[in-house]
SEMIVEX-208960 format. One record per residue (C-alpha): chain; residue number from 1; x, y, z. Coordinates in Angstrom, 2 decimals, padded with zeros to 5 digits, always signed. Layout:
NUTI   ch     i        c1        c2        c3
NUTI    A   NUM         X         Y         Z
...
END
This chain:
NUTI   ch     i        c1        c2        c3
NUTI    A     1   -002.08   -062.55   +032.79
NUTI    A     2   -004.33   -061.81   +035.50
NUTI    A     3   -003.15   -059.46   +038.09
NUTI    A     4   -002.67   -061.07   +041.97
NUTI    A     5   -005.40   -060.06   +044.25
NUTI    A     6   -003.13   -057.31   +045.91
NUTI    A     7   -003.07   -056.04   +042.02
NUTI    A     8   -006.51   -055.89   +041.75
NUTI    A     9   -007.10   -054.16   +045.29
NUTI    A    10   -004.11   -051.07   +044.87
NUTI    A    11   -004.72   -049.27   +048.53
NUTI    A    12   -006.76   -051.56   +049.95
NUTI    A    13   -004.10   -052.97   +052.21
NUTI    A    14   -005.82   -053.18   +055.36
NUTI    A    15   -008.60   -055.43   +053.89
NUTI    A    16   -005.65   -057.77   +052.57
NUTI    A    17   -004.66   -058.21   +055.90
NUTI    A    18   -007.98   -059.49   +056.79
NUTI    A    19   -008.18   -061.81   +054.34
NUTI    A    20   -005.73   -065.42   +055.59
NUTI    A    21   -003.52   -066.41   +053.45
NUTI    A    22   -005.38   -069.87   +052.39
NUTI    A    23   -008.35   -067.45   +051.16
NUTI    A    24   -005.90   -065.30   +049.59
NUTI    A    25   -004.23   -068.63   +047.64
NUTI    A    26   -007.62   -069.88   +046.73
NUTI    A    27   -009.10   -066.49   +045.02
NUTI    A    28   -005.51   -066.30   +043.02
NUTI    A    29   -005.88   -069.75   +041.91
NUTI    A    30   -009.28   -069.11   +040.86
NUTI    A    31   -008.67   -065.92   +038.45
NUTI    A    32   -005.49   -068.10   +037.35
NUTI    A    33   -007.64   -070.95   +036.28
NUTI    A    34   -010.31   -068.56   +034.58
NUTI    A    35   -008.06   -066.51   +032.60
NUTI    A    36   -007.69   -069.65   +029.72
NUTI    A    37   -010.78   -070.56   +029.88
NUTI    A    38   -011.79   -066.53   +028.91
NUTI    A    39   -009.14   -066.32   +026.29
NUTI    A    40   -009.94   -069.24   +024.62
NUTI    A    41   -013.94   -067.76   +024.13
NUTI    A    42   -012.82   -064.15   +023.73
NUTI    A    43   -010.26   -065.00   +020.81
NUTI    A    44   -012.35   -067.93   +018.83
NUTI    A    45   -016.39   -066.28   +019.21
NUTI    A    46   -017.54   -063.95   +016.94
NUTI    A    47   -018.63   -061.14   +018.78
NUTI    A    48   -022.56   -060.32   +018.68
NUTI    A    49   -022.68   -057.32   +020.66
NUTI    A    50   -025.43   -054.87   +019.64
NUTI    A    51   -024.62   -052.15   +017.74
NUTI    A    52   -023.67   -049.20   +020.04
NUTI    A    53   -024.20   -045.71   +018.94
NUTI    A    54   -020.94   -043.37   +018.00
NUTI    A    55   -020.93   -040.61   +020.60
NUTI    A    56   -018.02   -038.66   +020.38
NUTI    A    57   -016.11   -036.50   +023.21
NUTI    A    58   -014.16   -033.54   +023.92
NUTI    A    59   -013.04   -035.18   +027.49
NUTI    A    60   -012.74   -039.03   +028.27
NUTI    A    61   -015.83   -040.38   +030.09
NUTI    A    62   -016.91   -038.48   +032.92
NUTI    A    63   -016.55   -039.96   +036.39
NUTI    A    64   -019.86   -038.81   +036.85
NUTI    A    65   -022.75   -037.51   +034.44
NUTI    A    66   -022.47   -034.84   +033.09
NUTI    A    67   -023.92   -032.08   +034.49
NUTI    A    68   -023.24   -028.44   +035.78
NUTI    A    69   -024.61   -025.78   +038.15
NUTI    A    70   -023.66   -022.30   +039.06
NUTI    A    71   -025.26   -019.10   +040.32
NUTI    A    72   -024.45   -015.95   +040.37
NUTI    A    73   -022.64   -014.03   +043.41
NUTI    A    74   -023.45   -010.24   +043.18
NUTI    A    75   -026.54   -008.51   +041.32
NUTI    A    76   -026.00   -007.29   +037.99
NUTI    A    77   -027.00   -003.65   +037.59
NUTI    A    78   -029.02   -002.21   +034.34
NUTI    A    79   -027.70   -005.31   +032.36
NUTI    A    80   -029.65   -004.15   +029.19
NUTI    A    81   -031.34   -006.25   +026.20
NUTI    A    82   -029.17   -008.98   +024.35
NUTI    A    83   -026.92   -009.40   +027.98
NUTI    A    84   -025.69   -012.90   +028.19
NUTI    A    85   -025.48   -013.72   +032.28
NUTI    A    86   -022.46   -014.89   +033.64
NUTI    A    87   -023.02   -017.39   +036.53
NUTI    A    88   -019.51   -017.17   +038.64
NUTI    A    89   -019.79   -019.24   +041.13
NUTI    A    90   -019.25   -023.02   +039.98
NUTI    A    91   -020.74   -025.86   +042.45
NUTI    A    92   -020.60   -028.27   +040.04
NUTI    A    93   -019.11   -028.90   +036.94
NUTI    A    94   -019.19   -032.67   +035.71
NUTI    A    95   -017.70   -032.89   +032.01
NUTI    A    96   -016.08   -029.52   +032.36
NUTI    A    97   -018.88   -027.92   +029.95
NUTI    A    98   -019.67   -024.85   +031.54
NUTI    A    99   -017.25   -021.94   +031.60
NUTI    A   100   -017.98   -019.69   +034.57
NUTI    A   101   -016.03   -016.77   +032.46
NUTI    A   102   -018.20   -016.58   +029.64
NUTI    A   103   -021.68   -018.32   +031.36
NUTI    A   104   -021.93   -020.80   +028.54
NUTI    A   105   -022.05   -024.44   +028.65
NUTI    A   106   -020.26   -026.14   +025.74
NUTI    A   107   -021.75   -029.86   +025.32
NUTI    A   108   -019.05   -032.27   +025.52
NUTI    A   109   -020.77   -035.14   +023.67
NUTI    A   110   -023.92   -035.29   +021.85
NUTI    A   111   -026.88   -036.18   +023.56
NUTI    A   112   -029.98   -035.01   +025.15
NUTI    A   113   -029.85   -032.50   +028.16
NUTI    A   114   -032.23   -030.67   +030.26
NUTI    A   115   -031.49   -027.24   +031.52
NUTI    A   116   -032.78   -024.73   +034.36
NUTI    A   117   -032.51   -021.61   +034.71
NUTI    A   118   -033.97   -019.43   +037.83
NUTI    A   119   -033.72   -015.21   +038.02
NUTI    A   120   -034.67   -012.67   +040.81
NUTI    A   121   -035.53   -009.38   +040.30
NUTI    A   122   -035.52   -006.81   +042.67
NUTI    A   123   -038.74   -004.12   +042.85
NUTI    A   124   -039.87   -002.29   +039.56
NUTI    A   125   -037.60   -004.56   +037.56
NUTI    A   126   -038.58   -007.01   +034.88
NUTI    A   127   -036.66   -009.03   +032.11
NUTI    A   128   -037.65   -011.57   +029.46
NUTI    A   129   -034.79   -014.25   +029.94
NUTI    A   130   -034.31   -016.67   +027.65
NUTI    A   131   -032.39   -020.01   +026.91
NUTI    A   132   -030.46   -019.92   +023.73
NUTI    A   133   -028.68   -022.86   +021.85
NUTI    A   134   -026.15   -021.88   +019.01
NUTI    A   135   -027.48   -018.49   +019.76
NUTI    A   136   -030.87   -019.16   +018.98
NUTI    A   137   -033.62   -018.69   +021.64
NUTI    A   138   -034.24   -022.28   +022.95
NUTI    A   139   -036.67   -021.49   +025.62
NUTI    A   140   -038.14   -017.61   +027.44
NUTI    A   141   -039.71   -016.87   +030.65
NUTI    A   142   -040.66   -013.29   +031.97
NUTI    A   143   -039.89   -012.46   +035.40
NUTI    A   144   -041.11   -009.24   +036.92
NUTI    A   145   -040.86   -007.85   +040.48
NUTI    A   146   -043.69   -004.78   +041.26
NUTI    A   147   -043.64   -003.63   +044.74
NUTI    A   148   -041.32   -006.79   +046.03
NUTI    A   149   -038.85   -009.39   +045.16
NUTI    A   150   -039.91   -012.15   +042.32
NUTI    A   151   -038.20   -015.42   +041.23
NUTI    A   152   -039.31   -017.37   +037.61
NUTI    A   153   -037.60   -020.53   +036.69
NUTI    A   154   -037.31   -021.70   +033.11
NUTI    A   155   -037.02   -025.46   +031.91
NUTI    A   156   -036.00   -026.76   +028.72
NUTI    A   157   -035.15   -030.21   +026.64
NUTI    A   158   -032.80   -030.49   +024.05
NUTI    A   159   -030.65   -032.16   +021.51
NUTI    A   160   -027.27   -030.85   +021.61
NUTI    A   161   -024.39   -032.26   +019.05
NUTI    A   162   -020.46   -031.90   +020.26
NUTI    A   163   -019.83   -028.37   +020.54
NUTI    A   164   -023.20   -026.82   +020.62
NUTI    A   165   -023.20   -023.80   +023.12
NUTI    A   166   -025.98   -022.92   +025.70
NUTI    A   167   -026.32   -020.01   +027.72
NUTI    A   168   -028.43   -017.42   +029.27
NUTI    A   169   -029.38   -013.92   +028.15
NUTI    A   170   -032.27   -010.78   +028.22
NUTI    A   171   -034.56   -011.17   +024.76
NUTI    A   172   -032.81   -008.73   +022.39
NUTI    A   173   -035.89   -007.73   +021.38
NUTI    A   174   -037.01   -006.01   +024.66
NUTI    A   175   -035.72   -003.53   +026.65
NUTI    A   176   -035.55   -004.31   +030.48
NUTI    A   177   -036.14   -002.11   +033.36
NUTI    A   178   -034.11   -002.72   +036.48
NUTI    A   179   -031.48   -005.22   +037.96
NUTI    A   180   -031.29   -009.38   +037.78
NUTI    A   181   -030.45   -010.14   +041.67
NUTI    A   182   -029.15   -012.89   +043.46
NUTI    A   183   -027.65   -012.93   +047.30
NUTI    A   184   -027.59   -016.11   +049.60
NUTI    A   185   -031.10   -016.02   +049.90
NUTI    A   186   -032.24   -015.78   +046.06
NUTI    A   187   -029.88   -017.00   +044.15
NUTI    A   188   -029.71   -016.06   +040.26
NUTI    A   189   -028.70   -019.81   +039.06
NUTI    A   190   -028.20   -021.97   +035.72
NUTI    A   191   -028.32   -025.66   +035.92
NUTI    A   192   -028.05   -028.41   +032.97
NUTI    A   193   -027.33   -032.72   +032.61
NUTI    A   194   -027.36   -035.26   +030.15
NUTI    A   195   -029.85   -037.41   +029.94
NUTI    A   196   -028.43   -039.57   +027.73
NUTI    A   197   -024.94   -039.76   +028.12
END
């Protein structure tokens, strides 16, 4: 059966008692006479919906889209080569993917995603960061500072299947010089959403 109006509308009380009573009677006695009327074409009709892609999840579906973002509070000192970067501070975390304890993002359906990632470097630093899916290097950028502060921002597009991992680390292969920074001014971030979910 089809719930009353003041079913349909749980907390909504003050725009029920708006609504008179007659309008109130005539909505209810509309849904009443619908509900055969949709049985009747729901139970008898063969269904020719398209075929909808199986997309499978860790979580139910997401109030919102899935998407993340999270920077990091404090500098991180001589971090070395191979250094995955932990962003602490969540802002946003939409599909619970990204854990702020290990600074990777865990896809929690398949699908394709875009990802950002911005570092700062203080004077005579530099660092090749890259993007890395399944541990392998998805996307690099080099950031270096001279004699002042410098920013780079990386950008990347990818397929990612139900449990892939993403996260951000210095190229193994290199050997940095210096400190990644990030205050309130410059802040050392990593940012990623679904396009297609």
């Amino acid at each position: 059966m089809i719930p009353s109006l003041k079913e349909s509308l749980p907390g909504k009380e003050e725009t029920m008692n708006e609504i008179s009573r007659e309008e109130k009677s005539t909505i209810n006695s509309t849904l009443v006479d619908m509900e055969t009327p949709l049985k009747t074409i729901l139970s008898t009709s063969p269904r020719k919906r398209m075929k909808q892609p199986k997309v499978s999840r860790i979580t139910d579906s997401p109030e919102y889209p899935i998407a993340f973002y999270a920077y990091l509070t404090t500098p991180e000192v001589n971090p070395g080569a191979h250094h995955i970067v932990v962003y602490d501070h969540v802002m946003t975390n939409n599909g619970q993917g990204y854990n702020k304890h290990t600074g990777s993002f865990t896809a929690p359906t398949t699908g394709t995603y875009v990802f950002s990632w911005t570092t700062f470097v203080p004077p005579h630093s530099r660092f090749p960061m890259e993007l890395t899916v399944n541990s392998a290097r998805a996307g690099i950028v080099f950031v270096q500072g001279d004699t002042t502060y410098n920013g780079v921002t990386g950008m990347a597009v990818v397929n990612l299947q139900l449990g892939d991992t993403v996260y951000v680390r210095s190229e193994p292969g290199y050997t940095p010089v210096g400190n990644i920074y990030s205050d309130h001014n410059t802040q050392t971030s990593f940012c990623g959403w679904c396009l297609s979910c």
